[in-house]
N, C-alpha and C positions, 0 to 999 in steps of 0.2 A: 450381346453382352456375355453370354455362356463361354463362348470363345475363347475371350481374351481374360475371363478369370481361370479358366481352365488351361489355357498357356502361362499364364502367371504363376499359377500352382504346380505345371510341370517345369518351369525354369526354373522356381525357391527348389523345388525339389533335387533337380540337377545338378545346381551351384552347392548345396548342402553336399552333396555329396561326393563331387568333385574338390570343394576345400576339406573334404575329413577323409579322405583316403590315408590310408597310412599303409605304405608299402615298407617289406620291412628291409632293410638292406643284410648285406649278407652278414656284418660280425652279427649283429643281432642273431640273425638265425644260427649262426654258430655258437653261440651264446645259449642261448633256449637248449643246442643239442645238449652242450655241454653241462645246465643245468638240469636236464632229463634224466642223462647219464647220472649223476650225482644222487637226484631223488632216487631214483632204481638201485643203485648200489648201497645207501642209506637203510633203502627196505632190506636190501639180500642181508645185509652185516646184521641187523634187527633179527631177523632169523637166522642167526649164525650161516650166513652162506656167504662162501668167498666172493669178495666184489669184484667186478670183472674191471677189465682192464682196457681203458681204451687202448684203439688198434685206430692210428694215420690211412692204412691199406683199408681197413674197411668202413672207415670214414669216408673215401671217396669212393667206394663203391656204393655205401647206402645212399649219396650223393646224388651221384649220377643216376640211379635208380628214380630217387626225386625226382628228380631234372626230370629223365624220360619222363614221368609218368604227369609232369604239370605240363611239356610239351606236347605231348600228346593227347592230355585229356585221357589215356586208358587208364586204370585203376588197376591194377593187380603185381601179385608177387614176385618177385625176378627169378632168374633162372640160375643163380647166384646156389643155391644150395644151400644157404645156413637156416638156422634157425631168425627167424625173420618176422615182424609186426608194421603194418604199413598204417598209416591214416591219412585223411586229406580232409583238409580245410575246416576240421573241426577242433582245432584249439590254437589260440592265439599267446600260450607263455608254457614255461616247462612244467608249471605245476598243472595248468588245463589236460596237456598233453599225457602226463605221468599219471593221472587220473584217471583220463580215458583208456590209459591202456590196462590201468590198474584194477578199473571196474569191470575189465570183461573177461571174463574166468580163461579162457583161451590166452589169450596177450597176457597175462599177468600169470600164466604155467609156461611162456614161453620165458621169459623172461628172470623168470625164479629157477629156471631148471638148473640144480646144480655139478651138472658136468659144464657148462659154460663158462670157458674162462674170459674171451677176448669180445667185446662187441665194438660200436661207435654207433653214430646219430646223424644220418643226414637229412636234411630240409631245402626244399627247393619252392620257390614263390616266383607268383606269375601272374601278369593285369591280366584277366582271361575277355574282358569287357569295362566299358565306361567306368564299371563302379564294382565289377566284383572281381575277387582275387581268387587263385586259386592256391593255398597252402599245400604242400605234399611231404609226407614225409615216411622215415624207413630207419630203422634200426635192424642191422646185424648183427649176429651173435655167432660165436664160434666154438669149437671145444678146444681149438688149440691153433696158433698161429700158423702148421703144417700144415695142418687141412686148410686154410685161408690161399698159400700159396698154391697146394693141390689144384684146389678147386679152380682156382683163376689161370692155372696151367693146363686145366682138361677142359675148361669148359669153351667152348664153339660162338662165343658173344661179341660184337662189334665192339661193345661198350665197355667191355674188361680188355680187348687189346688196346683201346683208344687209352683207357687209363696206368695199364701195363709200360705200352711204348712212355706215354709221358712221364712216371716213373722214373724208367730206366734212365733219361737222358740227364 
C-alpha cells in the first residue's frame, strides 16, 4: 500500500508542476529588459544623473551573453569589457530584477556610475530539467557608443563576430 500512495503523491506532484510551468517567451523577456532599463534610469534622473540611453548593439551582446551562459550552465562575466551586472534565475519581473541589483551595493555603484552613458538588458531562459528553468541575464553599460564599437573591433570573441557578421548583412 506504501507504494502506490507514494506513486500517487509523486504523479500529483509531477502533473502540478508540469501544468504550472510558465516559460516565458521572448517579447516578455524583452519587456522585463526594457522595464529594468526604465526603473534604473527613473533612479539615475532621482539622483540628477543622466539616464542612459539604450544601445540595439548592446542589447544583443548582453543577449547573447545570456544565451551563453543558460547554454552552458557557466555563470560568469563576459569578456565584452563594459561595465557589466549579471544574475540568473533570481527574479521573475523588472521590478524583482531592479531590486536585486539595487540591494547589492556593487550592482547598484555599477549602474549609478555617472560617466555611463549607453547600456541595454538582455535575458535569456532555458527548460534546464522537467520543471526547472533557468533565467540568465546581463546588463551592459558603456561610457560612449566609440568605445562599444572599439571593443567589439579588438575583442578576439566567437560570439561578437557571430553578432557583428549578422549586423552587418
Amino acid at each position: 500500500m506504501g507504494k502506490v500512495v507514494t506513486f500517487v503523491v509523486l504523479f500529483v506532484t509531477l502533473w502540478m508542476v508540469f501544468t504550472t510551468i510558465n516559460i516565458p517567451q521572448t517579447g516578455e523577456l524583452e519587456e522585463i529588459s526594457r522595464q529594468t532599463f526604465e526603473l534604473i534610469n527613473q533612479e539615475r534622473k532621482a539622483e540628477g544623473i543622466t539616464p542612459l540611453i539604450w544601445d540595439d548593439s548592446i542589447a544583443m551582446l548582453a543577449a547573447t551573453h545570456s544565451q551563453y551562459m543558460a547554454d552552458s550552465g557557466i555563470f560568469k562575466h563576459s569578456d565584452y569589457n563594459f561595465t557589466e551586472n549579471i544574475a540568473e534565475g533570481a527574479a521573475s519581473n523588472a521590478e524583482e530584477l531592479y531590486n536585486l541589483w539595487r540591494s547589492s551595493p556593487a550592482h547598484h555603484r555599477n549602474y549609478m556610475n555617472r560617466s555611463l552613458q549607453y547600456g541595454a538588458i538582455g535575458i535569456a531562459y532555458r527548460l534546464t530539467n522537467v520543471s526547472i528553468g533557468s533565467i540568465n541575464i546581463t546588463i551592459d553599460m558603456s561610457k560612449g557608443y566609440s568605445t562599444v564599437i572599439a571593443r567589439c573591433l579588438t575583442t578576439q570573441n566567437p560570439l561578437i563576430d557571430k553578432i557583428l557578421s549578422q549586423s552587418l548583412q
